[in-house]
VOPAGU-2260 file (C-alpha; in pm, 1 decimal, decimal comma):
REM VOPAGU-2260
SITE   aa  ch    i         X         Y         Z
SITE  UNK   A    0   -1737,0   -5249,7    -403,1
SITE  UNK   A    1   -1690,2   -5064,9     -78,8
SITE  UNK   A    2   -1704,7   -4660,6     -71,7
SITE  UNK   A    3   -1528,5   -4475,0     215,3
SITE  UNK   A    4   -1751,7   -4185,0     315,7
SITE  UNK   A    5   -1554,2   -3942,3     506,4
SITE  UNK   A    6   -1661,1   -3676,0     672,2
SITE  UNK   A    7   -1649,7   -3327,3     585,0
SITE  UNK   A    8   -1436,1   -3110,3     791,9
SITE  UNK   A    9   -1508,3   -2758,0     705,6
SITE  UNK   A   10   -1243,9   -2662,6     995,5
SITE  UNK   A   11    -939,4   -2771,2     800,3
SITE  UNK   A   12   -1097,2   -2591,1     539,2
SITE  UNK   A   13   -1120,0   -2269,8     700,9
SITE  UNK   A   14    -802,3   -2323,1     857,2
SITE  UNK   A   15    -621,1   -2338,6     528,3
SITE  UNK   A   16    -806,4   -2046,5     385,6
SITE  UNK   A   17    -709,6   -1825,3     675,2
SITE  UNK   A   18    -345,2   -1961,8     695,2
SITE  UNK   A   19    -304,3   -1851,0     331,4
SITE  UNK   A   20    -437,9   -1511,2     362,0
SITE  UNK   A   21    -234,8   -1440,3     678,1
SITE  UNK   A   22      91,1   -1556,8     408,7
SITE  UNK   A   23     -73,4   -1348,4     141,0
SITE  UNK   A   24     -95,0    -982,7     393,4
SITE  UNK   A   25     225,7   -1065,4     530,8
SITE  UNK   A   26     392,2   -1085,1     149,5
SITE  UNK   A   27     194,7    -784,6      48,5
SITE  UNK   A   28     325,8    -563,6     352,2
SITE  UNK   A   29     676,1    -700,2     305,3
SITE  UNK   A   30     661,5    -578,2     -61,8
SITE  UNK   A   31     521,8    -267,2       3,6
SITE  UNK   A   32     747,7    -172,2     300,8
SITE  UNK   A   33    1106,6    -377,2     109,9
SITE  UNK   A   34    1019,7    -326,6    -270,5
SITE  UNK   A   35     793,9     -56,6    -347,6
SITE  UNK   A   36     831,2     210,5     -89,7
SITE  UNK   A   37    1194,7     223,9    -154,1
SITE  UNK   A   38    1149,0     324,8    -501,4
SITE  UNK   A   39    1062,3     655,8    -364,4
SITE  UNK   A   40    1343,8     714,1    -237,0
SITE  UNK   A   41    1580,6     830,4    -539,0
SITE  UNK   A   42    1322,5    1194,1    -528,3
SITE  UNK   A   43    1105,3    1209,6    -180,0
SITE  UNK   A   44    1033,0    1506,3    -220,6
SITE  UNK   A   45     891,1    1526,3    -540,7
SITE  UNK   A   46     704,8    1277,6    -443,7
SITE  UNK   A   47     567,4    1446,8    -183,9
SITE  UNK   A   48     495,8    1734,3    -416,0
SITE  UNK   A   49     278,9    1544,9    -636,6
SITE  UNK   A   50     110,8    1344,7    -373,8
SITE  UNK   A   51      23,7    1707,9    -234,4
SITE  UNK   A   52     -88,9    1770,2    -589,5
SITE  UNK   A   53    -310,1    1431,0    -615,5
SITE  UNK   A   54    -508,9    1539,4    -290,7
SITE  UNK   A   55    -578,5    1912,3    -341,1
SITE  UNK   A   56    -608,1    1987,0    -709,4
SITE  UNK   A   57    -870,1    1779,6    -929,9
SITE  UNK   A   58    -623,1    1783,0   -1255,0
SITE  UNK   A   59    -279,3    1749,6   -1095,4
SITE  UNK   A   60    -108,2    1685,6   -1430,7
SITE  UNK   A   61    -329,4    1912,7   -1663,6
SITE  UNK   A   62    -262,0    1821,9   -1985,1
SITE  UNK   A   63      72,3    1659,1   -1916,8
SITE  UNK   A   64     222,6    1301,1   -1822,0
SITE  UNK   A   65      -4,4    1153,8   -1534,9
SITE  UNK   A   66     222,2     812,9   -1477,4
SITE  UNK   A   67     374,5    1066,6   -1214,9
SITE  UNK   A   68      86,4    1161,5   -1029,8
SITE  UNK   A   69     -71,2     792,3   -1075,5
SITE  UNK   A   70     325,0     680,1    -915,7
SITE  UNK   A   71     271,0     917,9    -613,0
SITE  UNK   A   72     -54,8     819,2    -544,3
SITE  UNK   A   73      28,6     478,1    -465,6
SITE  UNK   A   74     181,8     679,1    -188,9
SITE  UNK   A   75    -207,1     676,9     -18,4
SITE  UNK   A   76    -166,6     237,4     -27,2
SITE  UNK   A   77     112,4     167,2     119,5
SITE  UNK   A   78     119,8     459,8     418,2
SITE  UNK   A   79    -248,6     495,3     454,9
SITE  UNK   A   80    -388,1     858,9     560,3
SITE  UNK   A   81    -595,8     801,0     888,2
SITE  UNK   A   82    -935,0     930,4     954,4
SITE  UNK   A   83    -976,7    1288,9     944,8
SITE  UNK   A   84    -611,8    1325,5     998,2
SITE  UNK   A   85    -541,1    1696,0     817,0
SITE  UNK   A   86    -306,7    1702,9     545,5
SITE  UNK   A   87     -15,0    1866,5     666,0
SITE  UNK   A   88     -34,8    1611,7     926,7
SITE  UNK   A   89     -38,2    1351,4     683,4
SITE  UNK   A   90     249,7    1468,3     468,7
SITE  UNK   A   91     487,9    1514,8     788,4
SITE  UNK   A   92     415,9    1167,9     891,2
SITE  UNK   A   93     437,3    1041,6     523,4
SITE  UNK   A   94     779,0    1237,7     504,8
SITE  UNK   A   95     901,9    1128,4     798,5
SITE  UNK   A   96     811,6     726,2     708,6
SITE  UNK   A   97     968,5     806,3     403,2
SITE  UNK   A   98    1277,8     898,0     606,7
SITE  UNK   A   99    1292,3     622,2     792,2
SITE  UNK   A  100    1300,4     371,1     487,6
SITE  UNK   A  101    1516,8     558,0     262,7
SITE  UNK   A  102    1906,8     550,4     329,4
């Protein structure tokens, strides 16, 4: 009985692992930026409103529906707020990102 005893190559390995998490942040940042951003764009500025809401008040929806506040928050994922950028700063460029992707 003969046994072939190959090698491990923990390069191909690590290539492969790499390759698919390169495909899996490019198909993230295609979704956000083709599926998910767009949906923001039937009400911006409510959007907006409520995001505003999410960052400044500690109960945005009181004792009311959330799912809009939890909807604008996703906002903060997919356009990221940088450092210590200030708010109003934040919202402009948000709005302004927004207007680029929405027709």
């Amino acid at each position: 009985m003969t046994q072939r005893h190959g090698r491990f190559r923990p390069w191909r390995l690590i290539a492969a692992v790499f390759a698919i998490m390169l495909g899996i942040s490019a198909a993230s940042r295609w979704y956000a930026r083709d599926i998910t951003l767009p949906r923001y764009c039937e009400d911006p500025a409510q959007a907006l409103t409520d995001l505003r809401r999410v960052l400044t008040e500690d109960r945005p929806a009181g004792d009311g529906a959330r799912r809009p506040f939890i909807v604008a928050a996703r906002l903060m994922f997919l356009v990221p707020r940088n450092g210590d950028e200030p708010l109003e700063d934040y919202l402009r460029r948000l709005r302004g990102h927004m207007a680029e992707r929405c027709p």
